[in-house]
Backbone bond lengths (Angstrom), bond angles and torsions (degrees), N, CA, C in turn:
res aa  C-N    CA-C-N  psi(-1)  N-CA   C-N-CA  omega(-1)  CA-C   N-CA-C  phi
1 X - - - 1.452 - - 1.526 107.71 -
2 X 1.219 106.23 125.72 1.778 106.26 166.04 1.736 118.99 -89.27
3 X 1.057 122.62 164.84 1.420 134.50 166.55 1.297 104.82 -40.08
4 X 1.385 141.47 -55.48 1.337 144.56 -164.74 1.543 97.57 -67.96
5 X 0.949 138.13 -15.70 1.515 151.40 -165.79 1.808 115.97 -101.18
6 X 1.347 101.91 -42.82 1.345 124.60 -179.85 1.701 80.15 -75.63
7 X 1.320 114.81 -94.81 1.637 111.60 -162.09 1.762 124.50 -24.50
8 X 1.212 97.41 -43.27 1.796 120.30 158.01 1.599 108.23 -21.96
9 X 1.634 93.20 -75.20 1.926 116.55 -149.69 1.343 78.61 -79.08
10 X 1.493 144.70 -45.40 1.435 131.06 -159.87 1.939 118.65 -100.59
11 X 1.110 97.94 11.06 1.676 95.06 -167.30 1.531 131.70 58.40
12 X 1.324 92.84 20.85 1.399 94.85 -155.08 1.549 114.16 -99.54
13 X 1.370 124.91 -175.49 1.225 128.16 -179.40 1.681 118.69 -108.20
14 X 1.109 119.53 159.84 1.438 118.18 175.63 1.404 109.81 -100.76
15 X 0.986 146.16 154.16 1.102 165.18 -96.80 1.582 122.06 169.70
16 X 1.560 101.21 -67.06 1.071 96.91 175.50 1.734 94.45 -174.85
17 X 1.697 113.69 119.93 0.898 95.35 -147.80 1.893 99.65 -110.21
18 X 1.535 99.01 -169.52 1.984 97.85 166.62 1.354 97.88 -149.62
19 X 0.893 102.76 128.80 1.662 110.17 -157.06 1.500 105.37 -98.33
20 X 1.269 107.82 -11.83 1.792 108.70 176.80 1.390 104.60 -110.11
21 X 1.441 133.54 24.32 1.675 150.07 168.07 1.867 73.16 -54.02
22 X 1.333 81.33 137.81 2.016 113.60 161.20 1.715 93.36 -139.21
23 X 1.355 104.23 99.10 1.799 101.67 173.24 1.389 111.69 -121.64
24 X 1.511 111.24 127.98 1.126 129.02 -118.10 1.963 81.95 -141.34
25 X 1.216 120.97 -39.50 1.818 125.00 -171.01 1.474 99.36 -141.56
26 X 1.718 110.07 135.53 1.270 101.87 163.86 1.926 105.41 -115.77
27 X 1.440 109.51 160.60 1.344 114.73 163.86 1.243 126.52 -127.55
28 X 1.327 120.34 139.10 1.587 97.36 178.80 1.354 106.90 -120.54
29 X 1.486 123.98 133.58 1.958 125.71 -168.43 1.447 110.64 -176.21
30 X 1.323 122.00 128.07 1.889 124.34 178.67 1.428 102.49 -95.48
31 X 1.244 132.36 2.52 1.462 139.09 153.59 1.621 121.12 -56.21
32 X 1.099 137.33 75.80 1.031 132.62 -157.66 1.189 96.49 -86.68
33 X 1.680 156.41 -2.55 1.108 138.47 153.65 1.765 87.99 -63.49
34 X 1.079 126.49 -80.83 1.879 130.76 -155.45 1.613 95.51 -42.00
35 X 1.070 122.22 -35.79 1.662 112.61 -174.58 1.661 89.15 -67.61
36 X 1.188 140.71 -55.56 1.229 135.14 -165.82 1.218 119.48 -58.48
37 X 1.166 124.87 -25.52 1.849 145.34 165.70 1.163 129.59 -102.46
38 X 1.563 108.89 8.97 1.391 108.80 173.72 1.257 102.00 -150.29
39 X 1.677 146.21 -18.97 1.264 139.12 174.61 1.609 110.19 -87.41
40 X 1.612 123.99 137.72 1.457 107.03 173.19 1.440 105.58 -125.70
41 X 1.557 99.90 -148.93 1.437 108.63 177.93 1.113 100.16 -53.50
42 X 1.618 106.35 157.73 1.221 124.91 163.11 1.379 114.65 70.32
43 X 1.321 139.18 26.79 1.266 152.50 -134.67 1.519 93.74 -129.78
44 X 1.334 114.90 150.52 1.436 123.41 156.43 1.696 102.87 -107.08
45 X 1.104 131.02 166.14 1.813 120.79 171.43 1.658 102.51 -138.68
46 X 0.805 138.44 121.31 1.442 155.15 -151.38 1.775 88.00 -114.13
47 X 1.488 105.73 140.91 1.498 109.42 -178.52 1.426 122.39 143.73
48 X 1.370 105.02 138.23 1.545 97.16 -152.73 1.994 99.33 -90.10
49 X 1.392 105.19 29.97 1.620 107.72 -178.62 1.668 89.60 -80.09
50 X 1.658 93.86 114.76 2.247 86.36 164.64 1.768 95.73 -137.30
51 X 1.391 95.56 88.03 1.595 110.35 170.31 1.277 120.12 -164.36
52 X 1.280 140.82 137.36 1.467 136.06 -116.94 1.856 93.35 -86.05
53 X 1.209 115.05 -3.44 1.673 106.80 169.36 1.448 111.86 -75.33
54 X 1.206 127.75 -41.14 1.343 124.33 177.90 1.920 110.33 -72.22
55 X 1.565 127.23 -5.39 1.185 102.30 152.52 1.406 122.19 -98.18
56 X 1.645 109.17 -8.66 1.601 95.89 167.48 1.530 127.77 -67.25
57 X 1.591 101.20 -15.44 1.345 107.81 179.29 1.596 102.35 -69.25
58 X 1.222 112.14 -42.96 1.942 110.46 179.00 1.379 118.29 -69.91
59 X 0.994 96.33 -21.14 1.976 109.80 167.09 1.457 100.86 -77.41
60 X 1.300 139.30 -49.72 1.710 124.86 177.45 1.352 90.73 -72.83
61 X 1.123 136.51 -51.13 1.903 98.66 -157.16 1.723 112.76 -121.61
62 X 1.680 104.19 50.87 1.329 104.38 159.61 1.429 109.61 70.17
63 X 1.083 149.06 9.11 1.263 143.23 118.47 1.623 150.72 0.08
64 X 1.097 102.76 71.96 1.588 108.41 -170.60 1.499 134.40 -45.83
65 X 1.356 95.62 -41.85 1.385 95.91 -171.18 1.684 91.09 -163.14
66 X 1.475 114.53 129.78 1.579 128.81 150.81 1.469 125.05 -81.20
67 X 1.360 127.50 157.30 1.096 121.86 -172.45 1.403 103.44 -143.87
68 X 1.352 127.65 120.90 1.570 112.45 -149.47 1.944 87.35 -140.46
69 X 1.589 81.73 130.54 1.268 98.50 -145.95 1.658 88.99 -88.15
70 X 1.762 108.30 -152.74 1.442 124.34 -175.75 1.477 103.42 25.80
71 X 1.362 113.41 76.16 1.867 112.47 173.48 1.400 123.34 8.57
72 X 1.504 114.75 34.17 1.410 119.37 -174.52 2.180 94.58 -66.56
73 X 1.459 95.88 175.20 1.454 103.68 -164.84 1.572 85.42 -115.71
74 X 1.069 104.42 145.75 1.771 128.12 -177.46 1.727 103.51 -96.23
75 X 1.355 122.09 111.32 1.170 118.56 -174.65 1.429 130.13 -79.20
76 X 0.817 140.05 148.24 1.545 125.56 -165.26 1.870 132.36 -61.32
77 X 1.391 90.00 -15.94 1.422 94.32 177.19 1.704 108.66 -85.27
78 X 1.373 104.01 -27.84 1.725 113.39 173.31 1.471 107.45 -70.68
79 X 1.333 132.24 -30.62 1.279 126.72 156.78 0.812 123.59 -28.72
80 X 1.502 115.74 -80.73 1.527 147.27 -137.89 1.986 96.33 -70.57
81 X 1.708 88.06 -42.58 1.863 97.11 -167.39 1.668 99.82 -70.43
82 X 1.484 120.13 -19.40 0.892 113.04 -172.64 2.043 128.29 -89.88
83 X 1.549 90.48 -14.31 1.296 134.05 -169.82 1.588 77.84 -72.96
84 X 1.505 120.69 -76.94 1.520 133.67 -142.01 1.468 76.15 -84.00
85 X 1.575 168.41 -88.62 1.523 150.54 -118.64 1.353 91.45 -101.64
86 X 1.370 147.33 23.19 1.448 129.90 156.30 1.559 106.36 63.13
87 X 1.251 114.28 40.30 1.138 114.50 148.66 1.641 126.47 -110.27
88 X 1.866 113.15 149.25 1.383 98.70 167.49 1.313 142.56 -108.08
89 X 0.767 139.06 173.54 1.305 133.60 -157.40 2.040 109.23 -133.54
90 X 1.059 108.63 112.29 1.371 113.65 179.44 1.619 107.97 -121.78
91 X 1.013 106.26 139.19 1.881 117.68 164.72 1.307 122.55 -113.45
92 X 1.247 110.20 148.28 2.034 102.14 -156.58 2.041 78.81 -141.43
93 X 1.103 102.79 144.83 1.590 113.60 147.97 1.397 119.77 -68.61
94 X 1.272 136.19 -17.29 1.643 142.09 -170.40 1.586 90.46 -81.73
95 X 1.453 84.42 145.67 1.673 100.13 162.17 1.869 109.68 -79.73
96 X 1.336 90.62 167.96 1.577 89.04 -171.35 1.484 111.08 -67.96
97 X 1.482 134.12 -24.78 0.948 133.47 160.46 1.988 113.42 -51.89
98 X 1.091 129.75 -56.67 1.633 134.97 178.96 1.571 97.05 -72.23
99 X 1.055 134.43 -18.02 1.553 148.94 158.11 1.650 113.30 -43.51
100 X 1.626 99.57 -86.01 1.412 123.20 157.16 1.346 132.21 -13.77
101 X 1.824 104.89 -43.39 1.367 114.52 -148.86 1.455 75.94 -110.15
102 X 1.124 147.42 -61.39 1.459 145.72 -161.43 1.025 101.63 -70.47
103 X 1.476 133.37 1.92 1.568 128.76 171.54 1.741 113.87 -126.03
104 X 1.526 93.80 11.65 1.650 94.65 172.59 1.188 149.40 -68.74
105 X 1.461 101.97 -12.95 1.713 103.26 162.72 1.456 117.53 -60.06
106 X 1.049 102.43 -16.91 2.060 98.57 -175.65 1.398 89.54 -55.36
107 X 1.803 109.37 161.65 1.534 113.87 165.28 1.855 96.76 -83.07
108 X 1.540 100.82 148.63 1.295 104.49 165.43 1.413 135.69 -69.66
109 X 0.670 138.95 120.24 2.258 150.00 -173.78 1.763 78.56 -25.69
110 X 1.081 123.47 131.08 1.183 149.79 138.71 1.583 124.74 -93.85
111 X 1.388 113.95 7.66 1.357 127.44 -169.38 1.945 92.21 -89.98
């Protein structure tokens, strides 16, 4: 699944994008230790965390693209980090549950 695909299933907006994302598993969790032990490469991470700790967590474990739900606002320093580690950043009005489900064909993180 690419980003253009994710924005599709979620209504959502781009933000900030990576245009060579190959996403392959999605997860959805505001535990940013459990995203770190259970989301991997190639991962999308669904979650309404929008503050520059939840993209370092996608920067340790290969994380393509977040998708941060309830129209929360992406702050500028989470941009910028996300701009410079090639990650993307999408915002959806769905809760992470209507999130989840519109992104369920991915296989789930087995990691």
């Amino acid at each position: 699944m690419d980003i253009q695909e994710i924005i599709s299933r979620t209504g959502g907006t781009l933000v900030v994008d990576n245009p060579g994302a190959a996403i392959t598993r999605a997860y959805a969790s505001d535990l940013l230790s459990d995203v770190m032990g259970h989301c991997g490469d190639e991962s999308v991470l669904i979650t309404i965390q929008n503050h520059l700790n939840a993209l370092a967590v996608c920067t340790l474990a290969g994380i393509e693209a977040v998708v941060i739900c309830h129209g929360r606002p992406v702050p500028d320093d989470m941009k910028a980090a996300a701009e410079r580690e090639g990650v993307a950043i999408i915002t959806t009005p769905l809760s992470q549950f209507a999130a989840s489900v519109a992104l369920s064909s991915l296989e789930p993180s087995s990691r």
